[in-house]
C-alpha positions in Angstrom: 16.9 40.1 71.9 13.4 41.6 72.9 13.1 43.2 70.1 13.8 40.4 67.9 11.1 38.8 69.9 8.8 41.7 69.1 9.3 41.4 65.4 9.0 38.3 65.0 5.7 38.3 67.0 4.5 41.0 64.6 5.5 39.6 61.8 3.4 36.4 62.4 0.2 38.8 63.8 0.4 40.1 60.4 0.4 37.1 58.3 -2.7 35.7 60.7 -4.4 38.8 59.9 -3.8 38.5 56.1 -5.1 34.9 56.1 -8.5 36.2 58.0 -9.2 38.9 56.0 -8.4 37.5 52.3 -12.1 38.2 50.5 -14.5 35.5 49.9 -14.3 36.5 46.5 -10.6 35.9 45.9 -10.7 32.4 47.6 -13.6 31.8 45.6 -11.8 33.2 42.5 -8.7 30.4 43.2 -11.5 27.5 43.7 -13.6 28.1 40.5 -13.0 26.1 37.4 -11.4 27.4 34.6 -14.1 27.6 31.3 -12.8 27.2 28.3 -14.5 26.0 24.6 -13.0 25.2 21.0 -14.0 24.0 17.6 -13.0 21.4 15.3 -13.8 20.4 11.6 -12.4 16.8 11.7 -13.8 16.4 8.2 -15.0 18.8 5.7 -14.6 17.5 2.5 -16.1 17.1 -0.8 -16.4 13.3 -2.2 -16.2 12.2 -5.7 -18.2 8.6 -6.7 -19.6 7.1 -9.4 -23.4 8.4 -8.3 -23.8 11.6 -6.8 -21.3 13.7 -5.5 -21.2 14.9 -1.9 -20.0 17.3 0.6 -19.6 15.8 3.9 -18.4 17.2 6.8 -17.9 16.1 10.4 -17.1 18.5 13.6 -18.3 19.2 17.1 -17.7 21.9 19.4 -17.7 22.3 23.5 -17.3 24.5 26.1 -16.8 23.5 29.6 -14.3 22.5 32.1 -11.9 19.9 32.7 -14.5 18.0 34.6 -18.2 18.6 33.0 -18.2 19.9 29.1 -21.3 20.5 26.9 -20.5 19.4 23.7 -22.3 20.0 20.0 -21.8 17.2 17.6 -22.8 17.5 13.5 -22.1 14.8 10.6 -23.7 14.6 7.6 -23.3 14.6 3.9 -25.2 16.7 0.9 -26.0 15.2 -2.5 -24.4 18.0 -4.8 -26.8 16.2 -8.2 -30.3 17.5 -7.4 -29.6 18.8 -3.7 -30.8 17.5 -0.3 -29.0 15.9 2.8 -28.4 11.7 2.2 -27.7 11.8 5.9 -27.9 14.8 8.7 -27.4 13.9 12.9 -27.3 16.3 15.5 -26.0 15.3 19.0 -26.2 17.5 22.1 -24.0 15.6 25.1 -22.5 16.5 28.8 -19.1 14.8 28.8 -17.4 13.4 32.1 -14.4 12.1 32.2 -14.1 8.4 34.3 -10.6 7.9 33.8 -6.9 9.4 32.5 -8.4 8.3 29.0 -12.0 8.0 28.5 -15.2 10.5 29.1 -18.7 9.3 29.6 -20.9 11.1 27.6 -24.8 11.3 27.3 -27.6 13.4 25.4 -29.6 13.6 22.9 -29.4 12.6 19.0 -31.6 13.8 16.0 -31.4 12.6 12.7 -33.2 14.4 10.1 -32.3 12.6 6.4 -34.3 12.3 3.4 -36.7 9.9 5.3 -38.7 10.2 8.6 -36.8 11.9 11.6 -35.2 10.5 14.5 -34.8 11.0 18.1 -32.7 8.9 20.0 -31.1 8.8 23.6 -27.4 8.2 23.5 -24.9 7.3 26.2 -20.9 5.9 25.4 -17.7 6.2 25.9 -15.0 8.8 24.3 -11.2 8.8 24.3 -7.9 7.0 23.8 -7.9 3.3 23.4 -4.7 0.9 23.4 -2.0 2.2 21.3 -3.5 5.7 21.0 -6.4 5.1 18.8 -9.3 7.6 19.0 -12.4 5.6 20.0 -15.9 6.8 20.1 -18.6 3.7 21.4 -22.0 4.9 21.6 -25.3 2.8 22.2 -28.2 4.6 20.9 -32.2 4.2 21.9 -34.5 5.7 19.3 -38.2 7.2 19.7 -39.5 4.2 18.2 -37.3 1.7 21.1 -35.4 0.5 18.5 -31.8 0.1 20.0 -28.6 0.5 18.0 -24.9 0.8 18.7 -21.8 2.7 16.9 -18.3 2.1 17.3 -15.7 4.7 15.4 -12.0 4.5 15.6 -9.5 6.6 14.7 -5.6 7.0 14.5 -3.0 9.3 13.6 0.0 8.1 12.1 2.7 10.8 11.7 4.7 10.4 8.2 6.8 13.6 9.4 5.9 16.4 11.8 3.6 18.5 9.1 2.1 14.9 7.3 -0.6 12.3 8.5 -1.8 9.6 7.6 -5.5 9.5 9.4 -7.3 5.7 9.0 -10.6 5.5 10.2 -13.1 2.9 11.1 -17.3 3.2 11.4 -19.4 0.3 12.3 -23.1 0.4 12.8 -25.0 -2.3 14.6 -28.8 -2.5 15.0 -30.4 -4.8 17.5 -34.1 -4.3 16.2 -35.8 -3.5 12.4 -36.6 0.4 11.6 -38.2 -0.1 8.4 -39.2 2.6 8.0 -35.6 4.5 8.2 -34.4 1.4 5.8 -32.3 -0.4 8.6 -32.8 -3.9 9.0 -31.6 -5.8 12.6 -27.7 -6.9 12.9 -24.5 -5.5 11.2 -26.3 -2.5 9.2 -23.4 -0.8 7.7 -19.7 -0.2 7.8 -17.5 2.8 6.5 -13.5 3.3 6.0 -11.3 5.7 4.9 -8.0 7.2 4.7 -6.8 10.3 4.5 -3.2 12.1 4.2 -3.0 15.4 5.3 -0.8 18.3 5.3 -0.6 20.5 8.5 -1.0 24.1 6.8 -1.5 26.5 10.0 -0.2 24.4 13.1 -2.7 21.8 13.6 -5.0 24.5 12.9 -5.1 24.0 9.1 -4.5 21.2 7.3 -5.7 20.5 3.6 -5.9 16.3 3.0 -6.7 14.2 0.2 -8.0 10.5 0.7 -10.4 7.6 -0.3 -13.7 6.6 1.9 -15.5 2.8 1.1 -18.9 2.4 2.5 -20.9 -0.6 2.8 -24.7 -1.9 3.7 -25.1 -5.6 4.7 -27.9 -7.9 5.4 -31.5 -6.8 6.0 -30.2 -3.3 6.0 -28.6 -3.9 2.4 -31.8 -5.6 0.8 -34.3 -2.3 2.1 -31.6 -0.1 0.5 -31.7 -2.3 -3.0 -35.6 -2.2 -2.4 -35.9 1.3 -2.8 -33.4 1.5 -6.1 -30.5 2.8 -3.6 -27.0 1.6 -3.5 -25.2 -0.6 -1.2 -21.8 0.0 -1.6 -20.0 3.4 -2.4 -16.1 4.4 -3.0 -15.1 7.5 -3.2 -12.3 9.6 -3.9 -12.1 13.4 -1.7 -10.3 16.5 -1.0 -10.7 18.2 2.2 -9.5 20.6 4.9 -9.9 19.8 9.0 -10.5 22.9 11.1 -9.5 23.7 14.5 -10.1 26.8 16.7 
């Protein structure tokens, strides 16, 4: 019995002794968040209409943790008839999530279209609304103090496991005049489409046809007609959505 005693008095020096010595640089190694980063196309497509075609595209990428991420965001569509971006943001944002199902984000957001530049301030809100719809709400302050808001929406409808059916929602709203940009105060412009795509690779790949409908109204609508541009469009597309 005194040597059980003896043992098991060792045995417990031994595991005290591990637990003392384990290296500042393991525990440190178990505390540290893990980094990780990925890349996604949402759209890259190429739009047929009665004007000008376009390529358009639509992706962001981030690297980060679960908590803090640092994300890239590009949108922006090229006039394939005489070349030359119709529309071209940039956003640069840190990402926090404040609950199970949305991030706070904020940054910076530059616009550089066939008119002046842009620089705005941006802070919203990113994640999964009611019934798993992809929401994006994002108020926006621009060099000039103009403010301006953006609400997208998004949803995935599963047809089978490899089809979707993708709706999608844009609405602009702006709470001052920026003439000079051709946005006039209130509801400036609206967009929706559809597309049905085909999971290629995983979710990795996927090839979709679809239809995108965008509108100007109001003050916004009559600058547009003002300077000879259009204030409705429809177009037909074919595209592919990335992931890495």
């Amino acid at each position: 019995m005194q040597g059980l005693a003896i043992a098991r008095r060792g045995l417990a020096a031994a595991v005290l002794l591990a637990c003392l010595t384990l290296s500042p640089a393991a525990r440190a190694a178990e505390q540290a968040p893990l980094i990780v980063h990925s890349a996604t196309f949402e759209r890259l497509e190429y739009r047929l209409g009665d004007g000008s075609d376009l390529v358009a595209w639509q992706g962001d990428g981030w690297v980060g943790s679960d908590e803090w991420k640092l994300r890239l965001h590009s949108e922006g569509e090229w006039a394939v008839e005489g070349g030359g971006f119709e529309t071209l943001e940039n956003q640069l944002l840190v990402q926090h999530p404040v609950s199970d199902f949305f991030d706070l984000k904020a940054g910076l957001r530059y616009d550089a279209p066939a008119g002046p530049n842009r620089l705005y301030g941006v802070v919203g809100l990113q994640g999964l609304g009611r019934q798993w719809i992809e929401t994006d709400a994002e108020l926006f302050v621009s060099q000039t103090g103009a403010p301006s808001a953006r609400l997208d929406l998004d949803y995935e409808l599963l047809v089978t496991n490899r089809i979707i059916l993708r709706p999608s929602a844009e609405i602009n709203v702006a709470f001052a005049d920026d003439r000079e940009i051709a946005v006039g105060s209130g509801l400036s412009t609206t967009e929706l489409g559809a597309r049905l795509s085909y999971d290629l690779v995983y979710r990795n790949i996927a090839p979709y046809l679809g239809v995108h409908w965008e509108r100007a109204y109001g003050e916004t609508a009559d600058l547009r007609r003002g300077e000879g541009e259009a204030t409705d469009s429809l177009y037909a597309l074919l595209g592919v959505r990335l992931m890495y």
